[in-house]
C-alpha positions in Angstrom: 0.0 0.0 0.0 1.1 3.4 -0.8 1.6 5.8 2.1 1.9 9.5 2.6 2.5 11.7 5.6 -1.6 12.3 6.4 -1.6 8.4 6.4 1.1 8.5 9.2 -0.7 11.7 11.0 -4.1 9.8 11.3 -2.1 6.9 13.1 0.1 9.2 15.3 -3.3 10.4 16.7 -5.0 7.2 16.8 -2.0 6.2 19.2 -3.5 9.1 21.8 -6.5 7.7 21.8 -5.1 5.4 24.5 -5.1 8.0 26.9 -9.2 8.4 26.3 -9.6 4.5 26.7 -7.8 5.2 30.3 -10.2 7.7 31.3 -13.1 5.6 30.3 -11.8 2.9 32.5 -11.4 5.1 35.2 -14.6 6.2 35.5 -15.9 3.0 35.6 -13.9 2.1 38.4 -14.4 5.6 40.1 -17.5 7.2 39.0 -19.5 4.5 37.4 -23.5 5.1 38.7 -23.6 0.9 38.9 -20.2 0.8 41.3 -17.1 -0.1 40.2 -16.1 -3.4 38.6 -14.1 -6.6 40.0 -10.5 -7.0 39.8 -11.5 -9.4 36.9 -13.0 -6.5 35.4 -10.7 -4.4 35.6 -8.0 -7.2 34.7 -10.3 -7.3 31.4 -10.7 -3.6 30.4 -6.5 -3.1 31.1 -5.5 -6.2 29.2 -8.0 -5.7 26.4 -6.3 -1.8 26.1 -2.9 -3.1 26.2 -3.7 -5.0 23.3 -5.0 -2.1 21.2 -2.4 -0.2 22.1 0.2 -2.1 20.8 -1.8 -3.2 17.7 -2.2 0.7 17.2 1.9 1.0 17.8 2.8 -1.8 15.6 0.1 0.1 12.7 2.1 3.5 13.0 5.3 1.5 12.8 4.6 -0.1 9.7 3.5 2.6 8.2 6.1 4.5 9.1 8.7 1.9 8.3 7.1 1.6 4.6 7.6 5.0 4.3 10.8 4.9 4.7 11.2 2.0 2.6 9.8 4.0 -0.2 12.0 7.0 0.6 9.3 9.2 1.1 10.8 11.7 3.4 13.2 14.1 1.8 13.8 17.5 1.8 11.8 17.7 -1.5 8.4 16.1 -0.7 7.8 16.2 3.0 6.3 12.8 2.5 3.3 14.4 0.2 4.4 13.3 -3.1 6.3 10.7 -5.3 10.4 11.3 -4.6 12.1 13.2 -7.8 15.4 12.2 -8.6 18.2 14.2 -7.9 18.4 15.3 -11.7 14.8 16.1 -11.5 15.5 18.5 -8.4 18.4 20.5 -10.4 16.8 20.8 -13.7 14.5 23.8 -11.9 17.7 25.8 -10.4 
């Protein structure tokens, strides 16, 4: 799959959505009108989050990695476009 910078932007802030998935525990555990949860619960929710954490880490990385692979950052393109070759760079100056 090709990948551009708004690709890798979209999974850097899926990666923060962690920190929403926290709060929403912790108000089930604090604030929660039914009472908080058992430790099995819990043990649920944080394992279940880990999970999608590090699927949503290993995501950004391969996108990121691919990227890279396809030489997609350079001073040139910022990631937005296909690379030009060096020749194609100069012909402009």
């Amino acid at each position: 799959m090709k990948y551009d910078r708004f690709n890798l932007e979209e999974e850097i802030q899926k990666v923060w959505n962690t920190e929403e998935d926290l709060d929403t525990i912790l108000y089930r555990i604090m604030d929660a009108s039914e009472g908080p949860p058992s430790e099995d619960d819990i043990t649920t929710m944080l394992m279940g989050l880990k999970e999608i954490h590090n699927s949503r880490c290993m995501k950004l990385w391969d996108i990121f990695e691919t990227m890279v692979h396809e030489k997609c950052f350079n001073e040139n393109n910022n990631g937005t476009k296909k690379n030009k070759t060096y020749k194609e760079n100069t012909q402009t100056l």
